[in-house]
Each structure stands twice: as C-alpha cells, then as structure tokens.
C-alpha positions as CSV (number, residue, x, y, z in Angstrom):
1,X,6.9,-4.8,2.9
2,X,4.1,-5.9,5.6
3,X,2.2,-3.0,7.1
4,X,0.5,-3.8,10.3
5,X,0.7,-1.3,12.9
6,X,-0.8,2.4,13.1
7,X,-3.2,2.6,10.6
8,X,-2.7,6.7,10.3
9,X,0.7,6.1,9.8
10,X,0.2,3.9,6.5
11,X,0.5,6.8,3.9
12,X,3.2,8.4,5.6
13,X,5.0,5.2,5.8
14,X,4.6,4.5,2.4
15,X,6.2,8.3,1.6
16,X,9.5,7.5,3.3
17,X,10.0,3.9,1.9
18,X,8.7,4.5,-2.0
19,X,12.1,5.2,-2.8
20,X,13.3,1.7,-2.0
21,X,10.9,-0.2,-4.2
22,X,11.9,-1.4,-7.4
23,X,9.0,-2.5,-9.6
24,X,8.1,-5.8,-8.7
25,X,8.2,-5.0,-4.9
26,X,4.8,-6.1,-3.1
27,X,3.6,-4.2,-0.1
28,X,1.1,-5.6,2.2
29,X,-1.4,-3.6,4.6
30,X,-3.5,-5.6,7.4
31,X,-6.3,-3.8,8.2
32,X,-6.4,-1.4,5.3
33,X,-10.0,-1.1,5.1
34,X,-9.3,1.4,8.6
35,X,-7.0,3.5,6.1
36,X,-9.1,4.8,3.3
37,X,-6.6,7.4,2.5
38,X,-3.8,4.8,2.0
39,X,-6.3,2.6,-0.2
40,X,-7.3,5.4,-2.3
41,X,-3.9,6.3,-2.8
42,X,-2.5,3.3,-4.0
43,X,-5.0,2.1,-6.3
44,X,-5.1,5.8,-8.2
45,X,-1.5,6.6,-7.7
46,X,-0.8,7.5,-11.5
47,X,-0.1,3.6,-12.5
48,X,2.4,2.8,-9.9
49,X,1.4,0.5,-8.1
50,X,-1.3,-2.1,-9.2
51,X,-3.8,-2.9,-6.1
52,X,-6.4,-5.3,-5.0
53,X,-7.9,-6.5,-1.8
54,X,-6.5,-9.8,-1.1
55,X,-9.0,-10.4,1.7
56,X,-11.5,-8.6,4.0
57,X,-8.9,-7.2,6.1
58,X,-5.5,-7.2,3.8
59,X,-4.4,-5.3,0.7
60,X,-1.7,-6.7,-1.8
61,X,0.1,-3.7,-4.0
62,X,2.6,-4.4,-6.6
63,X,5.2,-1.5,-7.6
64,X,4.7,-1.2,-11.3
65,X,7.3,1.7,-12.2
C-alpha cells in the first residue's frame, strides 16, 4: 500500500486497512517524517510490522503477523 496524501490521515488509514494485510504486505508512506504519530506507531506496534526509513522523506513497513 502507497501512502501519499494527508499526512493526519496516515494512522487512521492504516486502522481501516490493517485487516487486509497478510504478513508480508509492505506499506509505504511519503512524507512520513510530517507524521510522527504514524512512525511511532509502526515501529513499536507490538512486533507487527517491522519498519525502517527508506529515505529522507519515505518509510517502508513490512506486516510481520
């Protein structure tokens, strides 16, 4: 899944679609740095999702479980 639109929106995007990914799903935010909250979540979200920056601007999360 590619996130790039309303930062704000990020974590409650990710609320309504978590139910769809099946481990190995990759989700991508553009400008993620602007969405600390969505961040934070992802990389301390009880081993679910494994997350890194890819770049300056773009975070790569894999759905673990």
């Amino acid at each position: 899944m590619l996130l790039d639109g309303a930062k704000a929106l990020y974590v409650d995007i990710l609320e309504r679609i978590q139910g769809s990914l099946r481990p190995g799903s990759l989700v991508l935010a553009d400008d993620a740095r602007h969405c600390q909250e969505f961040v934070s979540r992802m990389r301390s979200d009880g081993g679910r999702y494994l997350s890194v920056p890819l770049a300056d601007d773009l975070e790569i999360s894999m759905r673990l479980s």
